[in-house]
DRENLUMTOR-474346 format. One record per residue: residue in three letters; chain; x negated, y negated, z negated of N, C-alpha, C in turn. Coordinates in pm, 1 decimal, padded with zeros to 6 digits. Example, Ala and Ser with C-alpha at 12.3 -4.5 7.8 and 13.67 -1.06 7.14 Angstrom:
<bator tinu="Ala" mike="A" n_px="-01319.0" n_py="00569.0" n_pz="-00780.0" ca_px="-01230.0" ca_py="00450.0" ca_pz="-00780.0" c_px="-01320.0" c_py="00330.0" c_pz="-00780.0"/>
<bator tinu="Ser" mike="A" n_px="-01285.0" n_py="00225.0" n_pz="-00708.0" ca_px="-01367.0" ca_py="00106.0" ca_pz="-00714.0" c_px="-01290.0" c_py="-00003.0" c_pz="-00787.0"/>
***
This chain:
<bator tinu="Unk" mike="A" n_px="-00083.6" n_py="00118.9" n_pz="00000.0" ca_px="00000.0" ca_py="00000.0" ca_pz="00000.0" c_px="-00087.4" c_py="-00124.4" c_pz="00000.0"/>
<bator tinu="Unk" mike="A" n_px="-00198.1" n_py="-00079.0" n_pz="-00060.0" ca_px="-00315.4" ca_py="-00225.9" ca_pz="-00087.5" c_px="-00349.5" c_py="-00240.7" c_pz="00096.1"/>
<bator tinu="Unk" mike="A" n_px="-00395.2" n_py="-00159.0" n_pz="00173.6" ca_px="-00381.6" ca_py="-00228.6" ca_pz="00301.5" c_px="-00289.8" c_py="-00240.8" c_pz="00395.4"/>
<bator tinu="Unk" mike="A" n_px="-00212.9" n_py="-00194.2" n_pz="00361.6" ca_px="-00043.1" ca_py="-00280.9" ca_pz="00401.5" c_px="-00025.8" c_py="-00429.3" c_pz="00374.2"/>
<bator tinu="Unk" mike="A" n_px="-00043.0" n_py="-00452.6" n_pz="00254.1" ca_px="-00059.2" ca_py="-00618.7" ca_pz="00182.8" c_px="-00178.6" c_py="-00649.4" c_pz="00240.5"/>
<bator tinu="Unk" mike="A" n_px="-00292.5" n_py="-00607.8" n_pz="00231.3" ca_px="-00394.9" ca_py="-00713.5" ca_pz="00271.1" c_px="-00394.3" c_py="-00712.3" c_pz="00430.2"/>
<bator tinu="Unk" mike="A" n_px="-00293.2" n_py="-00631.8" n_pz="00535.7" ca_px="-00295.2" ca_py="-00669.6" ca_pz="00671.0" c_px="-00197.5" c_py="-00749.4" c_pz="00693.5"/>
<bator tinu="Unk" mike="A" n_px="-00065.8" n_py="-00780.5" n_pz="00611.6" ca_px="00022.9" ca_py="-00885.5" ca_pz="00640.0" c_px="-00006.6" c_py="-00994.0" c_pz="00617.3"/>
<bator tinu="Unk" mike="A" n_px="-00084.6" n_py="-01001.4" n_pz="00487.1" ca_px="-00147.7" ca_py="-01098.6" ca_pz="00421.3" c_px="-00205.5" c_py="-01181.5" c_pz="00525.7"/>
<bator tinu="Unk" mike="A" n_px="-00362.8" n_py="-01131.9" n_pz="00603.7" ca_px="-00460.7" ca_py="-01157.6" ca_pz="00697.3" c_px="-00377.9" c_py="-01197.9" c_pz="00831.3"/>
<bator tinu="Unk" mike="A" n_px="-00213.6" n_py="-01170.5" n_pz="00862.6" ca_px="-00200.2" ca_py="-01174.5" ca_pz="00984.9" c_px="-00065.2" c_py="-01324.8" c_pz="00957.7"/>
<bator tinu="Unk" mike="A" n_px="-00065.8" n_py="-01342.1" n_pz="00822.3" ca_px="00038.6" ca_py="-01497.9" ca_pz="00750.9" c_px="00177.9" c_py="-01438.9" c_pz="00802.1"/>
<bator tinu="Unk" mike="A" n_px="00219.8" n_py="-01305.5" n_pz="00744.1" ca_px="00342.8" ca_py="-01289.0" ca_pz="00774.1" c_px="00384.6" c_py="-01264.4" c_pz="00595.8"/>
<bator tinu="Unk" mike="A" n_px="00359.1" n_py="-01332.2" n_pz="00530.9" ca_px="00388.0" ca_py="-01356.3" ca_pz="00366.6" c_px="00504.9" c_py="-01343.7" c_pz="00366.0"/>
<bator tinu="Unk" mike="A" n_px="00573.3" n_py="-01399.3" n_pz="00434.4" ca_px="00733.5" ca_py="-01461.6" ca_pz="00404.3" c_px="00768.4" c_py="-01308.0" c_pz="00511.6"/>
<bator tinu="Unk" mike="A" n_px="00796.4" n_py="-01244.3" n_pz="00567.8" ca_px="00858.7" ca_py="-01117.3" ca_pz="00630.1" c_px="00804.3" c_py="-00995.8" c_pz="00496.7"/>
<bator tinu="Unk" mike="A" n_px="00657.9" n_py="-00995.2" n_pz="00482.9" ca_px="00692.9" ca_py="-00949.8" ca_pz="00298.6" c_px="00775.9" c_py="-00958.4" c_pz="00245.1"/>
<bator tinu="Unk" mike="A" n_px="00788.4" n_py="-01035.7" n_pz="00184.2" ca_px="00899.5" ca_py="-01128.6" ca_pz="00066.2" c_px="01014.5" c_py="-01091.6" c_pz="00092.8"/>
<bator tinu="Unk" mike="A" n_px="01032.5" n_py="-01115.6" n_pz="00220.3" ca_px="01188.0" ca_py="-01069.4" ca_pz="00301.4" c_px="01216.3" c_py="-00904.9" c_pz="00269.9"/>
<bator tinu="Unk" mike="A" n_px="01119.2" n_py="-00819.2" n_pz="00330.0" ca_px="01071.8" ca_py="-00689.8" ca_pz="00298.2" c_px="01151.8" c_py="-00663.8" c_pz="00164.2"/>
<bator tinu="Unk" mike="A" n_px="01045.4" n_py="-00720.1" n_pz="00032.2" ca_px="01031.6" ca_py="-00676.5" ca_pz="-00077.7" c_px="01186.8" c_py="-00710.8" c_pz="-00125.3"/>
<bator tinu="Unk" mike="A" n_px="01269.0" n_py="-00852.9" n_pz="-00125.2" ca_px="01394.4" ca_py="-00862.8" ca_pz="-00117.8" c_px="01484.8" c_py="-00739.3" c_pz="-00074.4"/>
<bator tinu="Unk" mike="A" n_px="01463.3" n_py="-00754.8" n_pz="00057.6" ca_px="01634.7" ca_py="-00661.5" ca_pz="00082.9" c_px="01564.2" c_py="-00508.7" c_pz="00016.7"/>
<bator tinu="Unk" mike="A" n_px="01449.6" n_py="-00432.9" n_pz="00001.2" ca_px="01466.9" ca_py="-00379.8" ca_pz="-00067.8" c_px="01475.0" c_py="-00320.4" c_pz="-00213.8"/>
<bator tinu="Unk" mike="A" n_px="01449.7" n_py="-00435.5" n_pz="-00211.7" ca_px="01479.6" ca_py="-00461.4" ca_pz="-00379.1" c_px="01668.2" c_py="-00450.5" c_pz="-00414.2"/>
<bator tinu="Unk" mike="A" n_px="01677.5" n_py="-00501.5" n_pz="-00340.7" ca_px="01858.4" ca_py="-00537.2" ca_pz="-00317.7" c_px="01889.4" c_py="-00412.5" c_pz="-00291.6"/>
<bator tinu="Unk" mike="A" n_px="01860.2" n_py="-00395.5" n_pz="-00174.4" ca_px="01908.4" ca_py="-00209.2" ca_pz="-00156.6" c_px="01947.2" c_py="-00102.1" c_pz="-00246.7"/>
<bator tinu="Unk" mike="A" n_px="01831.1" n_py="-00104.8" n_pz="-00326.8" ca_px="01780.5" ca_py="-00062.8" ca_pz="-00432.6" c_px="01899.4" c_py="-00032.3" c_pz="-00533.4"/>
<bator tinu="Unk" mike="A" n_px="01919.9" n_py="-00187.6" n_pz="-00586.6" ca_px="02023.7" ca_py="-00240.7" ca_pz="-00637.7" c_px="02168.9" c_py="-00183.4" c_pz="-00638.1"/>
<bator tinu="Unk" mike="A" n_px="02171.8" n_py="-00192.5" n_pz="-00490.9" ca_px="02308.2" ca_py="-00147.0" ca_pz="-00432.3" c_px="02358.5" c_py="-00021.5" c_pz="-00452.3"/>
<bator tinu="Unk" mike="A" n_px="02238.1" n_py="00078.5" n_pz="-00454.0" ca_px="02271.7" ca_py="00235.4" ca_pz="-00415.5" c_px="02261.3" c_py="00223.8" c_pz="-00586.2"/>
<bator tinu="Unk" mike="A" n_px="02180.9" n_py="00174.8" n_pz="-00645.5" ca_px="02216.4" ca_py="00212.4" ca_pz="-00825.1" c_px="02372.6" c_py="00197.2" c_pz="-00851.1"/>
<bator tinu="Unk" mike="A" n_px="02436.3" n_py="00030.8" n_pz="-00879.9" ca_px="02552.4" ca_py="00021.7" ca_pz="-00880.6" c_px="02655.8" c_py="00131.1" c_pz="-00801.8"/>
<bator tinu="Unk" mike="A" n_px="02648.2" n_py="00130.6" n_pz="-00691.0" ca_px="02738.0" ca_py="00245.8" ca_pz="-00631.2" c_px="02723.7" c_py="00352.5" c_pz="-00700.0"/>
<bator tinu="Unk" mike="A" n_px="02609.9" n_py="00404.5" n_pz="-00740.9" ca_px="02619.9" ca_py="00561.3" ca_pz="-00837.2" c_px="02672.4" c_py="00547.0" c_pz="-00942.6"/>
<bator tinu="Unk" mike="A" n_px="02612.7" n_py="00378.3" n_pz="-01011.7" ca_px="02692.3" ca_py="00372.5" ca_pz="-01178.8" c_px="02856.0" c_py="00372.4" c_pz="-01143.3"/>
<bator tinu="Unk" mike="A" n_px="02899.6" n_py="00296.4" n_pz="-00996.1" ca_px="03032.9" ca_py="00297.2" ca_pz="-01016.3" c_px="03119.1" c_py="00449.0" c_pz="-01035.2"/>
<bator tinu="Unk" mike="A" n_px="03049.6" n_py="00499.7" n_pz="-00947.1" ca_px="03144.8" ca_py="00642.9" ca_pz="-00888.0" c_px="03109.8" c_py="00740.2" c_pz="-01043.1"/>
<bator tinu="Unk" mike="A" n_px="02998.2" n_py="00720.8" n_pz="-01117.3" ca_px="03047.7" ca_py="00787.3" ca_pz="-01226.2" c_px="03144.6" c_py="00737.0" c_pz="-01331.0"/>
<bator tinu="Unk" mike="A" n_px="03141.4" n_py="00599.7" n_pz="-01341.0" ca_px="03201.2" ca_py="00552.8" ca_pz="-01438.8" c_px="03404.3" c_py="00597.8" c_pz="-01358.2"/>
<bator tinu="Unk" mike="A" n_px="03408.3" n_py="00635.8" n_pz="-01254.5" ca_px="03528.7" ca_py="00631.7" ca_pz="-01197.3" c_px="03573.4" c_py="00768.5" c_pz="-01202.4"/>
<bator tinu="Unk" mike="A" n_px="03452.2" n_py="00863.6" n_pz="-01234.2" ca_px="03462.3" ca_py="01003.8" ca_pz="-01227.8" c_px="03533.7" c_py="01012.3" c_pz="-01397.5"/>
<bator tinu="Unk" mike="A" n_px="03447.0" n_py="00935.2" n_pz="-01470.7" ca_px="03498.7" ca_py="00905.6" ca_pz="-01644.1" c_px="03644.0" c_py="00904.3" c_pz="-01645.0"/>
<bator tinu="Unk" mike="A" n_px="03671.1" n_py="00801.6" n_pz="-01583.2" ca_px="03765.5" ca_py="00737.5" ca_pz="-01593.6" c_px="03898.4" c_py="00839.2" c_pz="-01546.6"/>
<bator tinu="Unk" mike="A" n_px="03878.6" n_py="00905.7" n_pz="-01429.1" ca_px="03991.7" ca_py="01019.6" ca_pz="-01408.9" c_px="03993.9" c_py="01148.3" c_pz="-01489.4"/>
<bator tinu="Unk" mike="A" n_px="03894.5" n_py="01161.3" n_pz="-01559.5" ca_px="03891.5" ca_py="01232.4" ca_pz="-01693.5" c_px="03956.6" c_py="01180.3" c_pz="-01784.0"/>
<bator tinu="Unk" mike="A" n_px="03944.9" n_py="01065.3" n_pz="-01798.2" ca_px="04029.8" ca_py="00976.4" ca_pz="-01927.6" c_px="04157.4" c_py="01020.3" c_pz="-01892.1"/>
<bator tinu="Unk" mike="A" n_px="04220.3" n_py="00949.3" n_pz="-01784.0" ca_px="04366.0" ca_py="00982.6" ca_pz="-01730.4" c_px="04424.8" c_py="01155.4" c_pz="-01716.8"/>
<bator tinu="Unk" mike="A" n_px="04357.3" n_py="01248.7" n_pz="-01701.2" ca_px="04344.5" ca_py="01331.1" ca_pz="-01704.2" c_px="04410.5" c_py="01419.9" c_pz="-01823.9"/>
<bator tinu="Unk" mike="A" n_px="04306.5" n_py="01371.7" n_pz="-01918.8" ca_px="04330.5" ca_py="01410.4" ca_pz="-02083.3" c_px="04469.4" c_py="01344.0" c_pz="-02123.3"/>
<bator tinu="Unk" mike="A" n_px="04520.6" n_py="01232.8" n_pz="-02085.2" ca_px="04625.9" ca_py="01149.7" ca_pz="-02149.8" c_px="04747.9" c_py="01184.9" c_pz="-02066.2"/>
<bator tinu="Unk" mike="A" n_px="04726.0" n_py="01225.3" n_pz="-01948.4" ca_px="04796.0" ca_py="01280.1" ca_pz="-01888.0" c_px="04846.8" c_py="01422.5" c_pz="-01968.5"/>
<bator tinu="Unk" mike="A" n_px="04785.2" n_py="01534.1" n_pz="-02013.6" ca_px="04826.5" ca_py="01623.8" ca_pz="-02060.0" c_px="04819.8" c_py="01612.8" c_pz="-02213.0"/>
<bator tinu="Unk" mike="A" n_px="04802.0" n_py="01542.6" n_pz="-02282.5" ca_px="04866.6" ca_py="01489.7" ca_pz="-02374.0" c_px="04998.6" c_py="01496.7" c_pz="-02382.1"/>
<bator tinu="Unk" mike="A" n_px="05054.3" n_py="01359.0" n_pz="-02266.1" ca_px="05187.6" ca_py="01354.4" ca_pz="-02272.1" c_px="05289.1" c_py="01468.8" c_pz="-02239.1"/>
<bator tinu="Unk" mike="A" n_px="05214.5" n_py="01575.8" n_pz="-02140.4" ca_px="05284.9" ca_py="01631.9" ca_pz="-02109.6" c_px="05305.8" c_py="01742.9" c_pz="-02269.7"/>
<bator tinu="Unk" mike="A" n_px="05199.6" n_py="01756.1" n_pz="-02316.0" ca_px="05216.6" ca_py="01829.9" ca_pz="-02487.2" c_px="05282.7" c_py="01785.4" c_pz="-02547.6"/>
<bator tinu="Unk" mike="A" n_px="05321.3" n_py="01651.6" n_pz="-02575.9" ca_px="05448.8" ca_py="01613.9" ca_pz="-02698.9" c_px="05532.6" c_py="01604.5" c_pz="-02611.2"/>
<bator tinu="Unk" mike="A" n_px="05567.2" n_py="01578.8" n_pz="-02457.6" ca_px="05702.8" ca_py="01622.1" ca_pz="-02401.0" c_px="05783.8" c_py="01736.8" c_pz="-02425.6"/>
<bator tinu="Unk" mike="A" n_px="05722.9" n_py="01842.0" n_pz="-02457.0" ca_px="05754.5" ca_py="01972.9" ca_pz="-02484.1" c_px="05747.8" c_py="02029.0" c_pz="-02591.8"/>
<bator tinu="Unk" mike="A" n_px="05738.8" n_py="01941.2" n_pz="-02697.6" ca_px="05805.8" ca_py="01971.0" ca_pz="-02808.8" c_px="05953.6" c_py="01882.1" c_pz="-02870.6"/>
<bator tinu="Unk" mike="A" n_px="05947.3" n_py="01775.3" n_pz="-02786.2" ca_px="06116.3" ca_py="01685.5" ca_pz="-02776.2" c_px="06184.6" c_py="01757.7" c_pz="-02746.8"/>
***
């Protein structure tokens, strides 16, 4: 990676780096959140799930 940087460096494309290191930094970002979402959503139909048959347990003793 050190002469990756020191050939962009030598050729003044600093700023297409930067750009580089941005969107994938962001990327990065993106695909984390998307995983935290889809588990926290996987939680979440577990939650409903459980409360769901809950209700259906004290229905059936009314």
């Amino acid at each position: 990676m050190d002469d990756l940087t020191r050939t962009i460096a030598e050729r003044g494309d600093l700023a297409h780096l930067a750009l580089f290191l941005w969107a994938s930094g962001a990327s990065g970002l993106l695909v984390w959140t998307l995983r935290e979402l889809a588990a926290a959503n996987r939680r979440f139909e577990d939650f409903v799930k459980e409360i769901a048959a809950l209700n259906r347990l004290f229905n059936r003793k009314d």
